[in-house]
Biopython code that builds the backbone (N, CA, C, O; Angstrom):
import numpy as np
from Bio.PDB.StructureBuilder import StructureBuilder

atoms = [
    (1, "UNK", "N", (10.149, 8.966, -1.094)),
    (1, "UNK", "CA", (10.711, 8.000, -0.199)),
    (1, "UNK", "C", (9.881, 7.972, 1.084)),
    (1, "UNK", "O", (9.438, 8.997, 1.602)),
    (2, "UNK", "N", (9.726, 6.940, 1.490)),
    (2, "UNK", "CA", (8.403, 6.647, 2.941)),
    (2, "UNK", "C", (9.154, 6.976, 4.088)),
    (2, "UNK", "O", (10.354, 6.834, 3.855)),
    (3, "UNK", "N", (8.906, 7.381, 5.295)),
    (3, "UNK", "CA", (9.146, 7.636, 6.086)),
    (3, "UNK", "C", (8.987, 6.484, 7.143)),
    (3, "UNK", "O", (7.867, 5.975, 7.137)),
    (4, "UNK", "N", (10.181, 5.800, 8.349)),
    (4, "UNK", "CA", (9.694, 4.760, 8.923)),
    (4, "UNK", "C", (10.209, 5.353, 10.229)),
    (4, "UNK", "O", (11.144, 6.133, 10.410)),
    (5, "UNK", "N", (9.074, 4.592, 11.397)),
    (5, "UNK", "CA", (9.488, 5.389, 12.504)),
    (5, "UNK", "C", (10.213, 4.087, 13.763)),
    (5, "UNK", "O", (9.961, 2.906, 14.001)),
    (6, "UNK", "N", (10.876, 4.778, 14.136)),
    (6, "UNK", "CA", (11.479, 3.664, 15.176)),
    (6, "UNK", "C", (11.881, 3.902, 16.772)),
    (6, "UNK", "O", (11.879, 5.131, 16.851)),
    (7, "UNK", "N", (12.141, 3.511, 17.763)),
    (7, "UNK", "CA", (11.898, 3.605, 18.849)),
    (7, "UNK", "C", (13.393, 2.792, 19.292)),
    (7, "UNK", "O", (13.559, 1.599, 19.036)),
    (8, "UNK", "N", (14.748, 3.892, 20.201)),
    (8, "UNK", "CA", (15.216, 3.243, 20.776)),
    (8, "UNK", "C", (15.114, 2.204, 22.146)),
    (8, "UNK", "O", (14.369, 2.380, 23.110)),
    (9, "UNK", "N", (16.149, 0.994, 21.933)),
    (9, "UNK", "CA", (15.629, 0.038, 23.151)),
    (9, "UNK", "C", (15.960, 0.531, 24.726)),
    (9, "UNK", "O", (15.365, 0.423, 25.798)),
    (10, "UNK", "N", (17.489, 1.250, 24.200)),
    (10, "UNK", "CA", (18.343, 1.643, 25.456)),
    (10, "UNK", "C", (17.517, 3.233, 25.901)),
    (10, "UNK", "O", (17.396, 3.443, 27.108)),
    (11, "UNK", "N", (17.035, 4.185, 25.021)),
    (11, "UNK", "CA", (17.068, 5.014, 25.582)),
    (11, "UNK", "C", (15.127, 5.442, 25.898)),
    (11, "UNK", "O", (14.538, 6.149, 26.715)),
    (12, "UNK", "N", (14.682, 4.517, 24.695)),
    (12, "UNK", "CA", (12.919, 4.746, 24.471)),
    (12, "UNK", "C", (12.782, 6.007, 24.382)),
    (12, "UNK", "O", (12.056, 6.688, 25.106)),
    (13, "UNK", "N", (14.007, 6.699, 22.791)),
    (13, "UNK", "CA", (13.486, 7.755, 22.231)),
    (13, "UNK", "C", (12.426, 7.021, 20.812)),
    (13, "UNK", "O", (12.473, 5.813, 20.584)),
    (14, "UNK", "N", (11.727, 7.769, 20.165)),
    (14, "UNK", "CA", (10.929, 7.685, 18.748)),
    (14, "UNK", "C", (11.563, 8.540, 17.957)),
    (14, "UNK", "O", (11.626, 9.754, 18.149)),
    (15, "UNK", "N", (11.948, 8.062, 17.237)),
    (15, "UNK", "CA", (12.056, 8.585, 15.793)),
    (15, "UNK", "C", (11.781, 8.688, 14.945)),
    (15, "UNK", "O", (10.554, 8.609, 14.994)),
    (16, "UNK", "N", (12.239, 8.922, 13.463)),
    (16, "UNK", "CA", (11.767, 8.660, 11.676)),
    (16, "UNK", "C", (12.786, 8.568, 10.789)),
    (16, "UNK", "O", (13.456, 9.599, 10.722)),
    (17, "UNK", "N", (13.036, 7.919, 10.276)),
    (17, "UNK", "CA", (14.041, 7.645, 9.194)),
    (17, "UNK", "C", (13.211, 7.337, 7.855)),
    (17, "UNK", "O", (12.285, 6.564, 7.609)),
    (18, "UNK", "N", (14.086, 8.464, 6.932)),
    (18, "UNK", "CA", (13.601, 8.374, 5.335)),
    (18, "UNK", "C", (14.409, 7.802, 4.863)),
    (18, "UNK", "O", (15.516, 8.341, 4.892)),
    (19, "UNK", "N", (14.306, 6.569, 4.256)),
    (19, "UNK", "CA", (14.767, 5.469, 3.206)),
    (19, "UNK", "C", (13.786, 5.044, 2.351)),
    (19, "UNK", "O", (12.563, 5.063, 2.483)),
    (20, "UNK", "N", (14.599, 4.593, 1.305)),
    (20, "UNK", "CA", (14.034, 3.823, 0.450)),
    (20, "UNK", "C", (13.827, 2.356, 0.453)),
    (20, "UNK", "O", (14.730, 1.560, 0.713)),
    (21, "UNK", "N", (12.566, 2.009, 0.146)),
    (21, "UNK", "CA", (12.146, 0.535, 0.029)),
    (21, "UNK", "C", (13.007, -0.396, -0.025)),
    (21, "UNK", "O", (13.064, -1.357, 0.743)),
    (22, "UNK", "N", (14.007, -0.075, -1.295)),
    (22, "UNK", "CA", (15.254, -0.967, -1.100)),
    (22, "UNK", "C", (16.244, -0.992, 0.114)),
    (22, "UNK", "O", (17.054, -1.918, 0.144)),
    (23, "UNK", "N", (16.256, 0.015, 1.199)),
    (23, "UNK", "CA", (17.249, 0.340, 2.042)),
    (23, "UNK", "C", (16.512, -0.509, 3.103)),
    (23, "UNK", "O", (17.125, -1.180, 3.934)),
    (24, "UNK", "N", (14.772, -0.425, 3.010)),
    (24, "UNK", "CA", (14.416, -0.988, 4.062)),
    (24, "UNK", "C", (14.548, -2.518, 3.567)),
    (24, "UNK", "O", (14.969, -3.303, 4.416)),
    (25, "UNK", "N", (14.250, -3.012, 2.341)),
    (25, "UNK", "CA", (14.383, -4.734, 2.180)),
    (25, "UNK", "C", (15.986, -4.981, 2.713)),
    (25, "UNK", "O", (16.027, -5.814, 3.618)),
    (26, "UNK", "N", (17.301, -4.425, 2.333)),
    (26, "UNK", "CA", (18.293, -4.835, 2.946)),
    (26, "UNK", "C", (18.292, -4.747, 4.551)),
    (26, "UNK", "O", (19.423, -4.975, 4.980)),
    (27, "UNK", "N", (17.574, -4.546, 5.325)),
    (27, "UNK", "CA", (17.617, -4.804, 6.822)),
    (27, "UNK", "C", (18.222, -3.554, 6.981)),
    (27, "UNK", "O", (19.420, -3.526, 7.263)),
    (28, "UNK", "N", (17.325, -2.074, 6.791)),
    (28, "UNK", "CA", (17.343, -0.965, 7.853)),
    (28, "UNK", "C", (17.463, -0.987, 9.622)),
    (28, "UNK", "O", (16.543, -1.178, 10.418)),
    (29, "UNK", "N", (18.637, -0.775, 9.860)),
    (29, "UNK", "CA", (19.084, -0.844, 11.191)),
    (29, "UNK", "C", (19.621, 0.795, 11.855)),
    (29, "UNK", "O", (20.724, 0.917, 12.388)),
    (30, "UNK", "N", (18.730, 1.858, 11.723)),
    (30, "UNK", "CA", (19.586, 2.926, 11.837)),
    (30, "UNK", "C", (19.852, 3.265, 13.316)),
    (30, "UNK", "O", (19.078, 2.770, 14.135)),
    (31, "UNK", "N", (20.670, 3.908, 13.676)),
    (31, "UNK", "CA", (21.219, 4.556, 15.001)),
    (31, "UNK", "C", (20.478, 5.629, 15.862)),
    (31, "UNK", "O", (20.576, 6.762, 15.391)),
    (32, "UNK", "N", (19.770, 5.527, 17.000)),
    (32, "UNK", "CA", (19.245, 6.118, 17.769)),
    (32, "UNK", "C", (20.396, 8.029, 17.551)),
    (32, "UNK", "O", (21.575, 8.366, 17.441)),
    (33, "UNK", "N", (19.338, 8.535, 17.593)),
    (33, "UNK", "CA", (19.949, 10.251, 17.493)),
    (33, "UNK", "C", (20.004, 10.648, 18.656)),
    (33, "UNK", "O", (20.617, 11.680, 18.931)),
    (34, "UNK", "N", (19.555, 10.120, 19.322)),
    (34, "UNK", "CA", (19.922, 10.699, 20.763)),
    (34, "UNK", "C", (20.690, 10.446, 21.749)),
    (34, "UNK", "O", (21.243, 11.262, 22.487)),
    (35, "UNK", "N", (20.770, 8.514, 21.798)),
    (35, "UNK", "CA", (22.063, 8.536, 22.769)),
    (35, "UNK", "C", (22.914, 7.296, 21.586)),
    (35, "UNK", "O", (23.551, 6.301, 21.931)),
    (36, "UNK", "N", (22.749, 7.595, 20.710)),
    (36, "UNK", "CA", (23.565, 6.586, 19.362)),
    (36, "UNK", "C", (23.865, 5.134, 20.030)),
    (36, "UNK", "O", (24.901, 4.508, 20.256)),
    (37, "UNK", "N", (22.285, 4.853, 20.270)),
    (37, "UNK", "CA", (21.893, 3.109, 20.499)),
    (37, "UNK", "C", (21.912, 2.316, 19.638)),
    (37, "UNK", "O", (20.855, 2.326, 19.007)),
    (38, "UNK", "N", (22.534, 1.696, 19.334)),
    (38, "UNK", "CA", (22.257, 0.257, 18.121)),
    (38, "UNK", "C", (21.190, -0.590, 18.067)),
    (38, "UNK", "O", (20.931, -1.242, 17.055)),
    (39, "UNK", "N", (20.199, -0.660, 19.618)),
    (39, "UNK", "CA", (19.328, -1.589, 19.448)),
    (39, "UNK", "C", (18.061, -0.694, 19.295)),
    (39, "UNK", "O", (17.590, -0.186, 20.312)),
    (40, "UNK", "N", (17.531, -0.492, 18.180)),
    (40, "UNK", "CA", (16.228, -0.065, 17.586)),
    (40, "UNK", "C", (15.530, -0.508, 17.011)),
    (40, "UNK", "O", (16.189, -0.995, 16.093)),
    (41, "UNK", "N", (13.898, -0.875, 16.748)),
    (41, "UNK", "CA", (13.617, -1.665, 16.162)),
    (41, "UNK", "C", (12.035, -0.766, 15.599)),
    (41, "UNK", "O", (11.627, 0.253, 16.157)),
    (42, "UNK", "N", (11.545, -1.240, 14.755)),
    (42, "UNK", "CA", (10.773, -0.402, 13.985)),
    (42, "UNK", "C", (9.480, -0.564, 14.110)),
    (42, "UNK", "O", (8.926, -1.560, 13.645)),
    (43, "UNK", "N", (8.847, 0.359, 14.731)),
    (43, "UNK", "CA", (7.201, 1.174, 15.210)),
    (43, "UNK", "C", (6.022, 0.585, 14.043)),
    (43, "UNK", "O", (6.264, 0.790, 12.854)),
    (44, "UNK", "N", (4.998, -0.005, 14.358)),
    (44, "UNK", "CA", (4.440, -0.071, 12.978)),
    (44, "UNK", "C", (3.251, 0.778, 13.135)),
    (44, "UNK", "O", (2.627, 0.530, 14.166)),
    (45, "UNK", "N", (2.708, 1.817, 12.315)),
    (45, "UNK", "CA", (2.020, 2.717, 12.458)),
    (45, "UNK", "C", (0.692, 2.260, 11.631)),
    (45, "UNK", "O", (0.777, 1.644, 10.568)),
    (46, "UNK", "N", (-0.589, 2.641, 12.257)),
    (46, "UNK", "CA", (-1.717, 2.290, 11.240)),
    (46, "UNK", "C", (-2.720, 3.523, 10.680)),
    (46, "UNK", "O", (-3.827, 3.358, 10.168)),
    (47, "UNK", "N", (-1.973, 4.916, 10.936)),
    (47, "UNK", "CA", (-2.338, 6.101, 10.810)),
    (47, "UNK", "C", (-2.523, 5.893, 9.274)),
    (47, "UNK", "O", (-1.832, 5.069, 8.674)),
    (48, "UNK", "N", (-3.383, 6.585, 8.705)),
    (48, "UNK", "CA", (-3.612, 6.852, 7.674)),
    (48, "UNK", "C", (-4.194, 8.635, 7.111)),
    (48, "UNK", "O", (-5.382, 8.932, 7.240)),
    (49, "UNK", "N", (-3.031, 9.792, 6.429)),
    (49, "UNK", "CA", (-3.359, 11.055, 6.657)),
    (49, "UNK", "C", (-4.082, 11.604, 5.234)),
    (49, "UNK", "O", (-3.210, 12.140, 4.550)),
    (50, "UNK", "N", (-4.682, 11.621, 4.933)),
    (50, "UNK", "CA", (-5.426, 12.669, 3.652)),
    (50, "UNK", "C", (-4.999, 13.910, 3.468)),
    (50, "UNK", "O", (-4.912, 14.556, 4.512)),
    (51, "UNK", "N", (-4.675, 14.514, 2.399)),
    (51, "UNK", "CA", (-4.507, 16.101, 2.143)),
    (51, "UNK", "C", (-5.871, 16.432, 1.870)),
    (51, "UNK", "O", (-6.475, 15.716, 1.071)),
    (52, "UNK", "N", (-6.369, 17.257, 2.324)),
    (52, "UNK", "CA", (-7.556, 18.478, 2.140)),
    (52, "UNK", "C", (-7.336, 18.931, 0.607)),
    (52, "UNK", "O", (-6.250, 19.057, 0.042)),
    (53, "UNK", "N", (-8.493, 19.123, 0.121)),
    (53, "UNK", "CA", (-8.555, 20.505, -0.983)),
    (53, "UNK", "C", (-7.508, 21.406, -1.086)),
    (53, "UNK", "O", (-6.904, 21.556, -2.148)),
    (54, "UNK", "N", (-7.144, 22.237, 0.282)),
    (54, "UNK", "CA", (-6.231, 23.220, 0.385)),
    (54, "UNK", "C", (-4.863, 22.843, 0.524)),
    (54, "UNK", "O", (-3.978, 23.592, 0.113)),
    (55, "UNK", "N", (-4.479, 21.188, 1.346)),
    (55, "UNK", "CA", (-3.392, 20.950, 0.856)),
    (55, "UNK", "C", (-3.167, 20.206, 2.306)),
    (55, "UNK", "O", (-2.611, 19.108, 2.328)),
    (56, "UNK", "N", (-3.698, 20.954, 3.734)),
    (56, "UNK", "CA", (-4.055, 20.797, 5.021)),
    (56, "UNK", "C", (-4.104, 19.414, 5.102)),
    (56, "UNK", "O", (-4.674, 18.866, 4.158)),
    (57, "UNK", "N", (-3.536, 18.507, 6.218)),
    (57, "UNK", "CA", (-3.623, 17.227, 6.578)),
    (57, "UNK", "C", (-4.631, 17.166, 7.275)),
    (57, "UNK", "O", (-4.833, 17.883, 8.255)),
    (58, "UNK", "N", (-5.557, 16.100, 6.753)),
    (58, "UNK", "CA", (-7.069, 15.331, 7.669)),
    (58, "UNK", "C", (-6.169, 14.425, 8.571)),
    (58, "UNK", "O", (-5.845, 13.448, 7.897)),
    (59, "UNK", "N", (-5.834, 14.385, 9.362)),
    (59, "UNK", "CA", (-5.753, 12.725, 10.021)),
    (59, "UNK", "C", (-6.706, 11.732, 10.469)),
    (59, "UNK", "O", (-7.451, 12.438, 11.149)),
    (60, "UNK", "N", (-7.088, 10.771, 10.522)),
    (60, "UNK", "CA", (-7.833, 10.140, 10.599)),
    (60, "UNK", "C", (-7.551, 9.503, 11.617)),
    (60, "UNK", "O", (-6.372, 9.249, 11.863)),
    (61, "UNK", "N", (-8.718, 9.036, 12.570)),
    (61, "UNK", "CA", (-8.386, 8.489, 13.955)),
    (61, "UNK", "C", (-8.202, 6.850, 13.597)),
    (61, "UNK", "O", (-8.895, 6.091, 12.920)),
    (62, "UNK", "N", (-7.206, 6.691, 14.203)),
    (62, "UNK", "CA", (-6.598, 4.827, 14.101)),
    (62, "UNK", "C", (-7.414, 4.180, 15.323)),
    (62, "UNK", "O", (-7.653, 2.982, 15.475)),
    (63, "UNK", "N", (-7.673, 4.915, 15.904)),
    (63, "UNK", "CA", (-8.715, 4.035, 17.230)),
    (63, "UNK", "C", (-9.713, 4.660, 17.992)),
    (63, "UNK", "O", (-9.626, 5.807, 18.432)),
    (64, "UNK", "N", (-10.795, 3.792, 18.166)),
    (64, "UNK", "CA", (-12.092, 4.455, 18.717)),
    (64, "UNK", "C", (-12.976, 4.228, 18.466)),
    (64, "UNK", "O", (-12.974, 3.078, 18.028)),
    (65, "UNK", "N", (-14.257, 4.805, 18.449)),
    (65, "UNK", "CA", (-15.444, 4.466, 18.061)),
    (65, "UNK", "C", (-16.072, 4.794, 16.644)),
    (65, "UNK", "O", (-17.241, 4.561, 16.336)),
    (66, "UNK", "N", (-15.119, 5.366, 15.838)),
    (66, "UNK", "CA", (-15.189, 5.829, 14.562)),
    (66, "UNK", "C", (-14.367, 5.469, 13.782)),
    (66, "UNK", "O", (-14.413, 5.785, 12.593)),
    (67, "UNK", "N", (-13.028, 4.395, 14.536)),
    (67, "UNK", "CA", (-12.514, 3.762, 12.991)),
    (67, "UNK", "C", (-12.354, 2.624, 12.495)),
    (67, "UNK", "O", (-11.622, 2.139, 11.632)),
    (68, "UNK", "N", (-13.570, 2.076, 13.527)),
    (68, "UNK", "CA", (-14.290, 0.567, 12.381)),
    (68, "UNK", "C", (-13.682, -0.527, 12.873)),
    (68, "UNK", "O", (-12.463, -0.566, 13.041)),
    (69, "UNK", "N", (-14.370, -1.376, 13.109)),
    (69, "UNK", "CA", (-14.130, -3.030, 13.217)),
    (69, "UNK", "C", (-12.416, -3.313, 13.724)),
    (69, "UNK", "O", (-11.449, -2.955, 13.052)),
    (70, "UNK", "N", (-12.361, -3.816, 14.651)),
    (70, "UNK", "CA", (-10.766, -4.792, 15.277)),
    (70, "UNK", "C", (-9.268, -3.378, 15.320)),
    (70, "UNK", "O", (-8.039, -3.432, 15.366)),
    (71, "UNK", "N", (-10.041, -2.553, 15.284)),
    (71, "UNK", "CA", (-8.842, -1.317, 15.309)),
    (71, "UNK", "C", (-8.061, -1.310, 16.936)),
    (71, "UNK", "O", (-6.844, -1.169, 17.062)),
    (72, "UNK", "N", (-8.954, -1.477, 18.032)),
    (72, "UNK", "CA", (-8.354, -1.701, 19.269)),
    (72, "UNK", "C", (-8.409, -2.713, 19.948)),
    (72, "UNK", "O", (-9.438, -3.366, 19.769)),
    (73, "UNK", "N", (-7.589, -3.175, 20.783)),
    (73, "UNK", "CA", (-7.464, -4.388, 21.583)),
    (73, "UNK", "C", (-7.654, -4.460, 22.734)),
    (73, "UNK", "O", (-7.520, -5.536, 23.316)),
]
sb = StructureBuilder()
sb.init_structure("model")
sb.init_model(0)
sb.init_chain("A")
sb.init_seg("    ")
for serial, (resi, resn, name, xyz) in enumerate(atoms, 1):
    if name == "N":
        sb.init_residue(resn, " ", resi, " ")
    sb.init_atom(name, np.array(xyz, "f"), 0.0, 1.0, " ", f" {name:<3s}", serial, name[0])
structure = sb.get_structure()
């Protein structure tokens, strides 16, 4: 199940919520954990992480001079 991350409006905590694809096509609306805000709306991330040989996460840089064409604005 994917992990989606979201950001309250009232309080501008970040979060992650694990649902499923189907939970997110019905209009995933989940509740801020910190001050239980209703208005949250969902982070779009362009990270992309690799497992290593050993199992170890590569992360890969989403912006800069090494990750190619229209990555920053």
């Amino acid at each position: 199940m994917p992990f989606y991350t979201f950001r309250c409006e009232q309080c501008d905590e970040t979060f992650e919520v694990r649902a499923s694809i189907k939970e997110k096509e019905a209009g995933l609306t989940p509740e801020c954990p910190q001050c239980q805000g209703k208005k949250t709306r969902q982070l779009i991330s362009a990270g992309l992480v690799i497992r290593g040989g050993d199992g170890a996460s590569l992360a890969l840089p989403t912006c800069g001079p090494n990750a190619g064409p229209g990555c920053c604005r």
